[in-house]
C-alpha positions as CSV (number, residue, x, y, z in Angstrom):
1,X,98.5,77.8,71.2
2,X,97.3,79.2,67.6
3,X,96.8,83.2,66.8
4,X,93.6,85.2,68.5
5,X,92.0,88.0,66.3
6,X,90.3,90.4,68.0
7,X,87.7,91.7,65.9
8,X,85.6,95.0,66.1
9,X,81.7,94.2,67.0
10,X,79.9,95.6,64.2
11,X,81.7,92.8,62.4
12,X,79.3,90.1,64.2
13,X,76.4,92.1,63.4
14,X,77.2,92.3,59.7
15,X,78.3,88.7,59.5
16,X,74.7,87.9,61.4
17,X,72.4,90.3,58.3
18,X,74.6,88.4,55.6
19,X,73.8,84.6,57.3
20,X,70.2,85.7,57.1
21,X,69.8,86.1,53.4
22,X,72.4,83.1,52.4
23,X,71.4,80.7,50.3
24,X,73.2,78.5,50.0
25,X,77.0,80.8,50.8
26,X,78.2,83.6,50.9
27,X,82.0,84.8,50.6
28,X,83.8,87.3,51.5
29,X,87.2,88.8,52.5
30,X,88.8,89.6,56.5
31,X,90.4,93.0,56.7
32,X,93.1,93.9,59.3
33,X,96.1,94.2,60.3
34,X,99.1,91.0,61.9
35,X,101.3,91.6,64.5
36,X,103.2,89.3,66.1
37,X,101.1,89.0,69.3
38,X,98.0,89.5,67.8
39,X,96.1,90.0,64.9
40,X,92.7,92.5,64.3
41,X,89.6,92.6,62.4
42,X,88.1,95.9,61.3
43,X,86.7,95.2,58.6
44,X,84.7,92.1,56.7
45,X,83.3,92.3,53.2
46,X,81.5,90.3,50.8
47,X,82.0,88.8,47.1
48,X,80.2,91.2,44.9
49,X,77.8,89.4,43.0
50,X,78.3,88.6,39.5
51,X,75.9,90.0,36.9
52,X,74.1,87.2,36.2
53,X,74.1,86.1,40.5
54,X,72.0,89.3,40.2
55,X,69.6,87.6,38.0
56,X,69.4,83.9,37.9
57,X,69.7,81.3,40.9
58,X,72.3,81.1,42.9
59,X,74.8,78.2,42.6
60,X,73.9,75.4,44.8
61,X,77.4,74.1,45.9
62,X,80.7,74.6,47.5
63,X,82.6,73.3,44.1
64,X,80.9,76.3,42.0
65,X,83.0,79.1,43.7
66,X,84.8,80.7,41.6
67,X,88.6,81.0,42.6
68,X,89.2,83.9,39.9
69,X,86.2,86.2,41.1
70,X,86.9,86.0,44.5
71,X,90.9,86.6,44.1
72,X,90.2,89.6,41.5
73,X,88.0,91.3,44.0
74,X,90.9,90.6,46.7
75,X,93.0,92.0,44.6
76,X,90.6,95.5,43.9
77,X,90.1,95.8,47.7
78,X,94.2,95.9,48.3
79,X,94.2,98.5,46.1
80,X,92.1,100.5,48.7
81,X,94.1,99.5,51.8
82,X,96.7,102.1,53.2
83,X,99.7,101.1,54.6
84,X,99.7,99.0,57.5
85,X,96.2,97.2,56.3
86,X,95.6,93.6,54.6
87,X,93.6,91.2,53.5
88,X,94.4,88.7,56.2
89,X,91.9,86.1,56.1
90,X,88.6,84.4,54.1
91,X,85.1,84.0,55.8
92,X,82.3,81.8,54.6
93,X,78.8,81.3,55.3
94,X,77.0,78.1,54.4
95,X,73.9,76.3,55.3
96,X,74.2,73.2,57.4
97,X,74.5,70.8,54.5
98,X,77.0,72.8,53.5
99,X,79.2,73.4,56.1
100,X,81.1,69.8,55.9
101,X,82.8,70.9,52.7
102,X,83.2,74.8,54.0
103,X,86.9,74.3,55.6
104,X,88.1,72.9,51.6
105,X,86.9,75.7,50.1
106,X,88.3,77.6,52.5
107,X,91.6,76.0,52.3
108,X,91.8,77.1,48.8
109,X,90.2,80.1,48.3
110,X,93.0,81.3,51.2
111,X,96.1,79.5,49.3
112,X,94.4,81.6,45.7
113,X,93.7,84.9,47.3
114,X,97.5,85.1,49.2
115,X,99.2,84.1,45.6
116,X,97.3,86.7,43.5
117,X,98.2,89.4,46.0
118,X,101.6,88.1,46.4
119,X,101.9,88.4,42.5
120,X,101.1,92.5,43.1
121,X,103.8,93.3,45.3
122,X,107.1,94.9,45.1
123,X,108.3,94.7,48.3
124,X,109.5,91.6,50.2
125,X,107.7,90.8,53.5
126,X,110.1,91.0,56.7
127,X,111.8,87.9,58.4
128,X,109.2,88.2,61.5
129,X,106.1,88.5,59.0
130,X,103.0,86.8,60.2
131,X,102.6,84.4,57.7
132,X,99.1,82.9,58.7
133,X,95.7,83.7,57.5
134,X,92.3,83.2,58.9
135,X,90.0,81.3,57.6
136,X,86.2,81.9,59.3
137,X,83.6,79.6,58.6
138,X,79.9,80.8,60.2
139,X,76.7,78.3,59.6
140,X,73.9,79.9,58.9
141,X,71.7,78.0,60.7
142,X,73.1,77.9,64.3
143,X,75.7,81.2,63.7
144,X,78.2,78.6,64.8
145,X,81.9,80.4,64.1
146,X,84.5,78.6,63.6
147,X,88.0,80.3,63.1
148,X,91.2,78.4,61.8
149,X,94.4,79.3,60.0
150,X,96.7,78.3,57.5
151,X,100.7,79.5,56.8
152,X,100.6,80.7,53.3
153,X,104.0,80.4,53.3
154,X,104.1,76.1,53.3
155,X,101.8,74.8,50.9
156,X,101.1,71.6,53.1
157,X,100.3,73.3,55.8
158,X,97.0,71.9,58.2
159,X,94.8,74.0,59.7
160,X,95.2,75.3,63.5
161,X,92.7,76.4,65.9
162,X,92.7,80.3,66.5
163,X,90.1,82.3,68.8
164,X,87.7,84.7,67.1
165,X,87.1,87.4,69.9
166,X,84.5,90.4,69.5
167,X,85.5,93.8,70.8
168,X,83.9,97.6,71.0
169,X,85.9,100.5,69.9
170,X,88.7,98.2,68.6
171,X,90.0,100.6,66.2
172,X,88.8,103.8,67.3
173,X,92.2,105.0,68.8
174,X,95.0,103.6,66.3
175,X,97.5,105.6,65.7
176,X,98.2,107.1,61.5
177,X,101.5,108.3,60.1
178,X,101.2,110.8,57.3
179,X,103.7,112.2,54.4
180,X,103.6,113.8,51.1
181,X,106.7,111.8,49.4
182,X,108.3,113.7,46.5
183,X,110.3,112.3,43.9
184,X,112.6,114.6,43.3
185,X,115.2,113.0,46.2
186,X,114.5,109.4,44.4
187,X,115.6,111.4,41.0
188,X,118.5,112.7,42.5
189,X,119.6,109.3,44.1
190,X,119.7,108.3,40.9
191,X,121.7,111.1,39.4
192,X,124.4,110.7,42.1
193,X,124.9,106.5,41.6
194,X,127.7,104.7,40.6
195,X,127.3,102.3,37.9
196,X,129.1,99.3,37.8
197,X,129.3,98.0,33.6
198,X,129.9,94.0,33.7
199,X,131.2,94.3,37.5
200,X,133.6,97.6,36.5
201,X,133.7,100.6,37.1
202,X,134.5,102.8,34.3
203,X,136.1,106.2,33.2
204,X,133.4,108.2,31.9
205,X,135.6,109.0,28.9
206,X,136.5,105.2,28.1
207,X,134.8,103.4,25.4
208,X,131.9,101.5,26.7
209,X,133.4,97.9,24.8
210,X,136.8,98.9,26.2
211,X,138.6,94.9,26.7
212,X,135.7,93.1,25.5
213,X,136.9,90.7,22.8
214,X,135.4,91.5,19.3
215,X,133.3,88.5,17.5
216,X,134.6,86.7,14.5
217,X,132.9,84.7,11.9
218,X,129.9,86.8,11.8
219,X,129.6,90.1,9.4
220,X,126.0,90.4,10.4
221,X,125.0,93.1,13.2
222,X,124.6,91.5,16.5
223,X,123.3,93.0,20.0
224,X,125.8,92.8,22.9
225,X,124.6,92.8,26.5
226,X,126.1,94.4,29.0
227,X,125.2,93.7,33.0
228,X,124.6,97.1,34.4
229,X,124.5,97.5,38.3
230,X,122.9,100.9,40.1
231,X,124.5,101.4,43.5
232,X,122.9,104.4,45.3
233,X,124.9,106.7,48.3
234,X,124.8,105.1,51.2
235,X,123.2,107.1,54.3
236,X,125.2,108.3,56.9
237,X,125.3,105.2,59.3
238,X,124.0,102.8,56.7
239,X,125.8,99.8,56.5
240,X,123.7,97.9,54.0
241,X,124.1,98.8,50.2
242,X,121.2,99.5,48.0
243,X,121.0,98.2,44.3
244,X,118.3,98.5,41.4
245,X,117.8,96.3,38.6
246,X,118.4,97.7,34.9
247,X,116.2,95.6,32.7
248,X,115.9,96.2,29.0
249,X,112.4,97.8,27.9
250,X,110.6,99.3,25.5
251,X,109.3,102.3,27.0
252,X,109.2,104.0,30.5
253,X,107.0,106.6,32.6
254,X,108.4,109.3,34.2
255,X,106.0,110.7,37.2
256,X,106.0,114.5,37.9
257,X,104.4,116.0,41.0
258,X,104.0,114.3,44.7
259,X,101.7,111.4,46.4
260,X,100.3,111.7,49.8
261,X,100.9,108.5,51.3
262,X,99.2,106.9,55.2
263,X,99.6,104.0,57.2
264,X,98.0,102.8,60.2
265,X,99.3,100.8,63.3
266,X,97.2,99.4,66.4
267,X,98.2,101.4,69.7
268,X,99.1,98.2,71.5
269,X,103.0,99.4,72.1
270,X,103.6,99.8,68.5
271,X,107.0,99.3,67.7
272,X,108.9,102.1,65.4
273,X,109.8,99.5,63.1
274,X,106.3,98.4,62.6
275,X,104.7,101.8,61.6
276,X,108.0,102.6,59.6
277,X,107.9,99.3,57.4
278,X,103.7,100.0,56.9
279,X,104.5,103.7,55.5
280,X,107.3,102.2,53.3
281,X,104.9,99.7,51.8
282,X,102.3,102.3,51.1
283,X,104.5,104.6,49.1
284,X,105.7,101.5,46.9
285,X,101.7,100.4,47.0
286,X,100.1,103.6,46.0
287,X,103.0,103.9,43.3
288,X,102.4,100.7,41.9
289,X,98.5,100.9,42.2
290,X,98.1,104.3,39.9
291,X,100.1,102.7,37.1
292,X,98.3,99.7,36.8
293,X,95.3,102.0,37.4
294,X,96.5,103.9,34.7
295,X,97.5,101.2,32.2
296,X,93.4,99.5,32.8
297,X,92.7,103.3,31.8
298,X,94.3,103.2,28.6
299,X,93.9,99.2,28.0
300,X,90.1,99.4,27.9
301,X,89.7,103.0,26.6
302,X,92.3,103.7,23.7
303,X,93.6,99.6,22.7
304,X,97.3,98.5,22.9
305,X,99.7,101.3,22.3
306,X,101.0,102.2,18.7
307,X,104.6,101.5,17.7
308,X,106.7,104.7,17.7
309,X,103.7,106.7,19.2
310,X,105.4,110.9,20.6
311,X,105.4,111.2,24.2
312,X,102.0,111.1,25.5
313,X,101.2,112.8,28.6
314,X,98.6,111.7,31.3
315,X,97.1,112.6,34.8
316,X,97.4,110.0,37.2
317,X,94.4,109.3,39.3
318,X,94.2,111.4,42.4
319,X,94.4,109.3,45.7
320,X,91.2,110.0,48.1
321,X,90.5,108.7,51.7
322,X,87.4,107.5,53.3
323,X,86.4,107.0,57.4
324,X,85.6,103.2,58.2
325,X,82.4,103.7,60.7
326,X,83.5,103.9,64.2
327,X,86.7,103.9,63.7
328,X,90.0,106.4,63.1
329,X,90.9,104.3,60.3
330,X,90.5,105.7,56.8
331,X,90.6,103.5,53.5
332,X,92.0,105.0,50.5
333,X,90.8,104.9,46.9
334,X,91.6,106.6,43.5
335,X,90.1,108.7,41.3
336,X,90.4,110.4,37.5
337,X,89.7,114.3,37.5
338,X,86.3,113.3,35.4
339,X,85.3,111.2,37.8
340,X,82.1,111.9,39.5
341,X,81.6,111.7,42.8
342,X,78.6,109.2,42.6
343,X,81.1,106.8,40.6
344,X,82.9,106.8,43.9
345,X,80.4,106.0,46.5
346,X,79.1,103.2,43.7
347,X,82.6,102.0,43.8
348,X,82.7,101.5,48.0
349,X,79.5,99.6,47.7
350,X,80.3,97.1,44.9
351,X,84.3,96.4,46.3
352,X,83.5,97.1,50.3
353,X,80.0,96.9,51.1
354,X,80.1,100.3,52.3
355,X,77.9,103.4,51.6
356,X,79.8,106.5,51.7
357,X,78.8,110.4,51.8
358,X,79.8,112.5,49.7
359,X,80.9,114.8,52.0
360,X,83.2,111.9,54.1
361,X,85.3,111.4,50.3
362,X,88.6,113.5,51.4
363,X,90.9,114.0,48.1
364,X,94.4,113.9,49.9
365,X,96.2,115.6,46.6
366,X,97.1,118.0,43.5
367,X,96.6,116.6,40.3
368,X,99.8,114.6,39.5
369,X,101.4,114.0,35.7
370,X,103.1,110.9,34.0
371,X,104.8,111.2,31.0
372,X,104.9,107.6,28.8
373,X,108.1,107.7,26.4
374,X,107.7,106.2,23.1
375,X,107.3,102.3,22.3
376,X,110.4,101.1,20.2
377,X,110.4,98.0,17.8
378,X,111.4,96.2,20.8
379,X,108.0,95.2,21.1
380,X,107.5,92.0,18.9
381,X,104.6,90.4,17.7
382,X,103.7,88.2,20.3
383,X,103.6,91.0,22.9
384,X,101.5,92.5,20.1
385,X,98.8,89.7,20.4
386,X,99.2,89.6,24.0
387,X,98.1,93.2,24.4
388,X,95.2,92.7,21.9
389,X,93.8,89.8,23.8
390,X,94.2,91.6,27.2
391,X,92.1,94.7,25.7
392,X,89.4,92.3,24.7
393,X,89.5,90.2,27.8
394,X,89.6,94.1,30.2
395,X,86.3,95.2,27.7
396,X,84.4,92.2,28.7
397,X,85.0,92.5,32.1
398,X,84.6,96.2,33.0
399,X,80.9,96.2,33.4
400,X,81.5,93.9,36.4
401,X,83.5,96.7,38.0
402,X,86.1,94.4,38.3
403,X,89.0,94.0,36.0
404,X,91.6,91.1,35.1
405,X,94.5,92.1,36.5
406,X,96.3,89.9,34.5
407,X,95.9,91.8,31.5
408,X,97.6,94.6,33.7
409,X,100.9,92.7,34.3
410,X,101.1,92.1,30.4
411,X,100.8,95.7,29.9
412,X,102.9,96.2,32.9
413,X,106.1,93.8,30.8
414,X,106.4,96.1,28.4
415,X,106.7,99.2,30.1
416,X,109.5,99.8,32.4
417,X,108.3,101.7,35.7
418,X,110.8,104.6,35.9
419,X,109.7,107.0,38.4
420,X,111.6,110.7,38.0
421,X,110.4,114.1,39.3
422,X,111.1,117.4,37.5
């Protein structure tokens, strides 16, 4: 028996205005949330158009998609997803001469999108994650649906039949968690950790190259390694032991202030679990998400950084929420203090498809600071050029109002993520 998704019915009518002005597709993205029973819909949204789909012709066939616009835009709208939301499928609608070809495209564009998101994320997904995505192919013609899925988890997977099931008010009840998380208990974990030095654990007072052998043969100055191990406190009735990575870096950010963090969960007997593991995510999403916000910032408005640049102080952008029509659910977006308003609502259209008052934009939080520490000469030239080529690439992209992400994750390498509070 394959997955149902019940979906909320001003989904069918926007679906049915979108088949009317196809020609020859349209794409788009399926927003929702899994659960192990069932799986819901509140939310569909196009493929922004490129600039020049604005002007000239449209392409004419299936192979002309492009993988990289589509998975970018993915990538923007998870961004604006609170906890407990994803992008859980792909819908397309094609004429009929099309629609043969549809499920391939589909196939791929599913298999792209879950791999670029995947690529985002610092958390791992659970042991009972839903694993399948929808794939939702509508012809134009006859408004024939068809709904299938795929596990993103096995590349070779086939497609399976799944039921695509309209319903009123799906939404309108869920349940939201809230809380402001403050980093001054991660700081503190920190503080009180024992660190183990090569496997040991060492006297404070002992020499850090206590029983290591010395090298011979070589006058020259050579780098040693050590392997460094964090092991926080364990809670009280805790049996598992937490660790964190020490990676060398050449630079780090140190985040002062406090985020305001919400997830979402259906109210079909939610489990505890469930709405826990959804706020989790969001505070390690809306983390990650400013930084890389951040680093764009900086990327397409002041170049790669300088070696052995002072401390440089910045504002992260503020985190805002926005109503989905007829439902409870609110999506989240972010914003710099210079910002206008209007830059917000253009924003919504372009990455959701949605037009938003100004008076429905609710800033959630107090401005919040980072603090970047200095670049050493760790930074060779190869990261250099990568950094100059990612600045060029994010400057030819940002009037698409939609940026390469994969400049981000180049930036991302050479700073170390160190989150402290004062």
């Amino acid at each position: 028996m394959g997955r149902t998704y019940f979906v909320e019915e001003a989904i069918g009518q926007y679906l049915s205005n979108l088949s009317t002005k196809v020609q020859p597709y349209v794409t788009g993205l399926l927003i929702g949330q899994c659960s192990v029973q069932k799986d819901y819909v509140i939310q569909a949204v196009r493929t922004p158009l490129k600039e020049e789909q604005k002007e000239d012709t449209k392409p004419s066939k299936l192979a002309s998609i492009d993988e990289e616009w589509i998975t970018t835009h993915a990538s923007q709208v998870s961004r604006m997803l609170p906890g407990g939301l994803l992008v859980l499928g792909v819908f397309i609608i094609t004429s009929p001469e099309l629609s043969k070809d549809s499920q391939n495209a589909l196939r791929k564009l599913i298999f792209s999108v879950e791999k670029s998101l995947t690529k985002r994320r610092l958390w791992k997904p659970a042991e009972e994650e839903v694993s399948e995505r929808a794939a939702l192919q509508i012809c134009s013609a006859t408004k024939k649906v068809v709904c299938r899925t795929y596990d993103v988890q096995d590349p070779k997977s086939s497609a399976k039949p799944a039921d695509w099931k309209y319903q009123s008010a799906l939404s309108a009840s869920w349940l939201a968690l809230d809380c402001t998380n403050g980093l001054n208990r991660w700081a503190k974990q920190i503080e009180d950790s024992v660190f183990l030095i090569n496997g040991q654990v060492k006297d404070d007072d002992a020499e850090l190259l206590e029983g290591q052998k010395k090298s011979r043969g070589n006058t020259q100055s050579t780098s040693q390694i050590s392997d460094v191990k964090v092991l926080t406190q364990l809670s009280q009735g805790s049996s598992r032991r937490s660790t964190a990575t020490v990676q060398v870096c050449s630079g780090s950010i140190n985040l002062k202030g406090a985020v305001k963090c919400r997830a979402y969960t259906h109210n079909n007997k939610p489990k505890v679990k469930e709405a826990i593991q959804a706020l989790k995510r969001d505070i390690i999403n809306t983390l990650s998400d400013r930084c890389e916000i951040l680093f764009e910032d900086l990327i397409i408005n002041e170049g790669p950084p300088k070696k052995d640049f002072e401390r440089e102080y910045h504002v992260l952008p503020q985190r805002l929420f926005v109503p989905v029509a007829g439902s409870s659910v609110m999506l989240s977006d972010y914003r710099f203090g210079e910002e206008a308003v209007g830059e917000i609502q253009e924003r919504f259209v372009e990455m959701l498809d949605q037009s938003v008052q100004a008076e429905d934009i609710h800033i959630a939080e107090e401005i919040n600071t980072v603090g970047i520490c200095p670049v050493t000469d760790n930074m060779d030239d190869t990261q250099q050029k990568q950094l100059t080529k990612a600045t060029l690439l994010l400057k030819l992209q940002q009037n698409m109002g939609v940026v390469i992400a994969a400049a981000v994750a180049v930036f991302a390498s050479i700073f170390s993520f160190n989150y402290f509070s004062d």
